[in-house]
TIVEX-540891 format. One record per residue (C-alpha): residue in one letter; x, z, y. Coordinates in steps of 0.2 Angstrom, whole numbers, padded with zeros to 4 digits, always signed. Each point is the difference from the previous one (the first is absolute). Layout:
N
AXZY/...
END
This chain:
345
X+0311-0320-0364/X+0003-0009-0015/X-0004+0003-0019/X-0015-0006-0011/X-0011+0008-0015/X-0005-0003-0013/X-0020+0001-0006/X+0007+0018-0008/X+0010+0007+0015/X-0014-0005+0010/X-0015+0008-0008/X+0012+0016-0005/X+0002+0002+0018/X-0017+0001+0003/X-0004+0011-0014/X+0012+0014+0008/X-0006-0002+0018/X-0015+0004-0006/X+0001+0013-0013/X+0014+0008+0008/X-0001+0017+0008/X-0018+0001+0001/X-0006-0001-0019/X-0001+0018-0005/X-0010+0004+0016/X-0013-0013+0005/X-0011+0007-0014/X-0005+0015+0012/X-0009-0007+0013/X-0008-0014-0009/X-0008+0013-0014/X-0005+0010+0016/X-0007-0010+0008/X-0011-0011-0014/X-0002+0013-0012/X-0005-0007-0018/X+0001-0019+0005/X+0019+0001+0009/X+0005-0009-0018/X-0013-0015+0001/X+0002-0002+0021/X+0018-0002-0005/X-0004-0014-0011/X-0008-0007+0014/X+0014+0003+0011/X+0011-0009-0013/X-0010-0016+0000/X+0002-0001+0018/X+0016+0003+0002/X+0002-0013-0014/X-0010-0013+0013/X+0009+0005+0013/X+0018-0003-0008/X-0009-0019-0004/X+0000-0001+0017/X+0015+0003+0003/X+0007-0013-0010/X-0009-0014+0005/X+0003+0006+0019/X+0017+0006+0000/X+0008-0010+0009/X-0011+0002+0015/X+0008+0018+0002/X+0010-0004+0013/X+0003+0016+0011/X+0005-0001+0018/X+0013+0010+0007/X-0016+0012+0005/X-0007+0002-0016/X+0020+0001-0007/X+0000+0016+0008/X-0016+0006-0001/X+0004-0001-0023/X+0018+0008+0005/X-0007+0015+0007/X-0017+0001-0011/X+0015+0000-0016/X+0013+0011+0008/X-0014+0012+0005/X-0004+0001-0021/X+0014+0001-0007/X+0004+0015+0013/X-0016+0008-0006/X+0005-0006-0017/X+0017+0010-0001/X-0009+0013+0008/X-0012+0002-0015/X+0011-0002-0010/X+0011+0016+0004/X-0017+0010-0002/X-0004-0006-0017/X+0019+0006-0004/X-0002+0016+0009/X-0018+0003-0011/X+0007-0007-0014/X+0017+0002-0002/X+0012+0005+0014/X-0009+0014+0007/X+0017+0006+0010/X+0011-0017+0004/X-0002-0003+0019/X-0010-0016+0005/X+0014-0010+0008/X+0012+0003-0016/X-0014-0010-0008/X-0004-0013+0012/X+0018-0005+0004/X+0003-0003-0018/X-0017-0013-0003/X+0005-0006+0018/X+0018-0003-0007/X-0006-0007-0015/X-0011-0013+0012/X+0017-0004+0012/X+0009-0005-0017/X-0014-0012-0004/X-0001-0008+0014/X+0017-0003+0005/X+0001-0008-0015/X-0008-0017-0006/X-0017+0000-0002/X-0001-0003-0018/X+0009+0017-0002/X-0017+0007+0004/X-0010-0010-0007/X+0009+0000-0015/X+0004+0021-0002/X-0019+0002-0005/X+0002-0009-0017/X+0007+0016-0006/X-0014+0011+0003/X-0014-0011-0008/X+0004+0008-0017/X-0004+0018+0008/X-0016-0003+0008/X-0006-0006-0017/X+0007+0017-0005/X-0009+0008+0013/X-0017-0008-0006/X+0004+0003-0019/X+0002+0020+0003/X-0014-0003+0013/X-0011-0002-0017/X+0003+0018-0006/X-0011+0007+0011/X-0015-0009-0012/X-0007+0013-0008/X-0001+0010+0016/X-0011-0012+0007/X-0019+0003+0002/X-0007-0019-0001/X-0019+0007+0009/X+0010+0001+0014/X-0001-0019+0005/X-0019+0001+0000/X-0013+0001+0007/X+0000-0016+0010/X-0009+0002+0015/X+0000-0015+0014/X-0012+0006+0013/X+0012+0008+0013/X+0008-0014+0012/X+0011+0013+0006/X+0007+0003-0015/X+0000-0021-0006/X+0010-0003+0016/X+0013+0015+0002/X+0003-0003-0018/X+0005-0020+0002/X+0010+0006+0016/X+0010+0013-0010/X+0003-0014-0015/X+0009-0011+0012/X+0012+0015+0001/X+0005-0006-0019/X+0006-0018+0008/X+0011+0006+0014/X+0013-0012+0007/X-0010-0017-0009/X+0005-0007+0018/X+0019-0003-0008/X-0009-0013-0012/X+0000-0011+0018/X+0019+0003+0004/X+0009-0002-0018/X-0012-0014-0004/X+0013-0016+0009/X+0014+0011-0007/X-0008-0007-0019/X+0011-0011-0009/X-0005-0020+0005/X-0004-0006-0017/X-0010+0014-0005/X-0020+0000+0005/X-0013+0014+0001/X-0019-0001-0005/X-0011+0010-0005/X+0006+0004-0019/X+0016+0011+0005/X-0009+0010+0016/X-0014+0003-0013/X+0014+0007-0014/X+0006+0011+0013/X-0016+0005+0006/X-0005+0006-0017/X+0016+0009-0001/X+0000+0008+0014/X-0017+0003-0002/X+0000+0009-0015/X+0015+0010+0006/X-0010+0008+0012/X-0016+0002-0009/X+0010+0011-0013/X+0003+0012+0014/X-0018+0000+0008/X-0008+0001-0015/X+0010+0015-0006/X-0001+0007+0016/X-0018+0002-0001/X+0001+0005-0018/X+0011+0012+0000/X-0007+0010+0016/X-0016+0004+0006/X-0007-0009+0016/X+0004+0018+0010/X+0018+0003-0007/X+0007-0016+0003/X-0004+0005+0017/X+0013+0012-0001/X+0011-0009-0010/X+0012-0011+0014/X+0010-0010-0014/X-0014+0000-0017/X+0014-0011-0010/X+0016+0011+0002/X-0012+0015-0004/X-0007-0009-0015/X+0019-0001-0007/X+0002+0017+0004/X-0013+0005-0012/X+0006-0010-0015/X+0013+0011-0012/X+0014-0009-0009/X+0016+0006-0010/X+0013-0012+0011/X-0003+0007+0017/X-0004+0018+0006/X-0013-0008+0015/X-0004-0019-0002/X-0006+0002+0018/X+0017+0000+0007/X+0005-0014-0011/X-0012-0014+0007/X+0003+0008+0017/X+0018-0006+0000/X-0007-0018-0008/X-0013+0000+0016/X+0014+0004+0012/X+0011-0016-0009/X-0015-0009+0002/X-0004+0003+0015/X+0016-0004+0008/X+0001-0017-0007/X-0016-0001+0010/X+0008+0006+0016/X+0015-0010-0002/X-0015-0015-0003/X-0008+0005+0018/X+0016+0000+0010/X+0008-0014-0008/X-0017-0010+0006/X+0002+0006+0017/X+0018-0010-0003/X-0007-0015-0006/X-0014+0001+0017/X+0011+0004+0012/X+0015-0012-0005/X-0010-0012-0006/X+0004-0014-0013/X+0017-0007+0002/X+0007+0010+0010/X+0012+0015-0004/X-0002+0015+0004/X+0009+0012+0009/X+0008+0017-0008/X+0001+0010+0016/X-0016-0002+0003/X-0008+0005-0017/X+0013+0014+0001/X-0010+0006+0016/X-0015-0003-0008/X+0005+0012-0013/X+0004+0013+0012/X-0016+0000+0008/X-0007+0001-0017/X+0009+0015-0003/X-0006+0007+0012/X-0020-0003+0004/X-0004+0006-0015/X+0002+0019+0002/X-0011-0001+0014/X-0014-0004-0013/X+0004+0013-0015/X-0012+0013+0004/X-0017+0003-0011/X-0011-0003+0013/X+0008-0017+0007/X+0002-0006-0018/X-0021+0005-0004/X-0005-0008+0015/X+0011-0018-0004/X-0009+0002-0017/X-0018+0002+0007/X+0003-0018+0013/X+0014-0010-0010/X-0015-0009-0009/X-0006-0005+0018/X+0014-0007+0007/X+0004-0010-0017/X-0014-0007-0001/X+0005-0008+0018/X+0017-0005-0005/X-0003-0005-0016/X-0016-0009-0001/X-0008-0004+0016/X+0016-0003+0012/X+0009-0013-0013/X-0017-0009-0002/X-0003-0002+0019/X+0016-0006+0002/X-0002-0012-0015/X-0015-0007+0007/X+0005-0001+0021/X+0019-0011-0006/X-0011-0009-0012/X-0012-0007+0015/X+0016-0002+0011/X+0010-0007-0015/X+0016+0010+0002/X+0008+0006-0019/X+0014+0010-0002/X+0018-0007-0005/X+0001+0000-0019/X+0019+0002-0007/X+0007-0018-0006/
END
């Protein structure tokens, strides 16, 4: 495959692999798990994943995947953005939707994904400019919910529980899902434009900040028990807020999520392209079209409460692997062989 991007395009992808889908949930598990101090282990977890991006561009081209580890990222991505879709139709059928039927709404993202991806690749990484303005939205109406929150909340701040240290990092990491994608859009960045550390650090902050709005509202607005109970603490915040303009703001930022999130789909599946026809090569349509099916269809298997509870309480496992320690090993085994991946002329 063939196409280039920009320093914008480039960091915009990132900034929807990784926000997308999961930003109005993470919030949960992290509280839960680290109590008062999810919001400062999170700044840790941020400064990490800072380093560890770092990393990534002075290594990058050392992230040469085998046709092994080719599939091993194929099916590790297909597998999420089944689960994916599949939480997606349960935050519809809380939220929104409570009586369309699951396959109406996963033939329609999935048909949105097809249409991406037949098409050029800039048509996806492009369709995200659109919905920038809205997310900004999304955090300005986000702010209403000021006065309801209690500040004490955030403290005390208490360090002497490892457990609590350690499952909070875990669950941070949760927040950067899909950094791997750094390594495989990387050679696709135009020739004359370099990275250091200025633009990853002005992306960091953003993204940073974008997430510590939600954590920190999270954990002002509910108590250390109800956010326990409370599966998607952002959507619920919305819900609380009154305006004049619309009967339930809830159901307005559910619909921006859903756009937002499929842009992040379409992302997933149009890296599993890049991966698997590689750079220069074109791909072919039959074969995305089959992928499409399948995609269609795996999902339904995984829309059930239980399924989607127990993906939630591992996902940060299995992310961790794939995102951090996997891309690392393989940066640091092709570095001592000298083998780098093909960049695009």
């Amino acid at each position: 495959m063939n196409f280039s991007l920009s320093k914008g395009q480039f960091f915009l992808l990132l900034f929807f692999i990784e926000t997308g889908i999961i930003y109005i949930s993470f919030q949960t598990p992290l509280i839960s798990e680290s109590k008062n101090k999810a919001w400062v282990l999170f700044i840790v977890a941020t400064i990490l994943h800072y380093l560890v991006l770092l990393f990534f561009e002075r290594y990058y081209r050392y992230f040469y995947l085998n046709t092994f580890f080719q599939w091993v990222y194929k099916v590790y991505w297909f597998l999420m953005i089944a689960t994916f879709l599949a939480y997606m139709v349960y935050v519809l059928a809380s939220w929104v939707l409570p009586q369309t039927p699951e396959w109406i709404i996963i033939l329609f993202i999935v048909a949105l994904s097809l249409y991406g991806n037949i098409s050029r690749p800039e048509t996806v990484i492009n369709i995200g400019v659109m919905f920038i303005p809205l997310i900004f939205i999304f955090i300005i109406f986000l702010m209403l919910a000021v006065p309801d929150l209690t500040w004490t909340n955030l403290l005390p701040l208490e360090f002497n529980n490892s457990k609590e240290i350690i499952q909070g990092l875990i669950r941070s990491v949760f927040a950067f899902m899909g950094a791997e994608m750094y390594l495989i859009y990387r050679p696709f960045l135009q020739k004359e434009l370099t990275l250091n550390y200025k633009p990853i650090l002005i992306y960091q902050l953003v993204i940073f900040v974008f997430y510590l709005i939600s954590v920190m509202f999270s954990q002002m607005f509910f108590t250390i028990e109800e956010i326990k109970l409370v599966p998607e603490p952002i959507i619920y915040i919305l819900k609380s807020q009154e305006v004049t303009f619309v009967k339930r703001l809830d159901i307005f930022f559910v619909y921006i999520w859903l756009s937002w999130s499929i842009i992040t789909v379409l992302i997933f599946n149009l890296t599993i392209r890049v991966v698997h026809f590689g750079i220069g090569k074109k791909g072919s349509k039959k074969a995305i079209v089959f992928y499409h099916i399948l995609l269609a269809i795996i999902p339904l298997f995984f829309v059930k409460f239980k399924v989607i509870e127990t993906m939630k309480n591992s996902f940060h496992y299995i992310i961790l692997i794939f995102t951090f320690l996997l891309p690392i090993l393989i940066i640091l085994w092709n570095k001592w062989r000298g083998k780098t991946c093909i960049e695009k002329q």
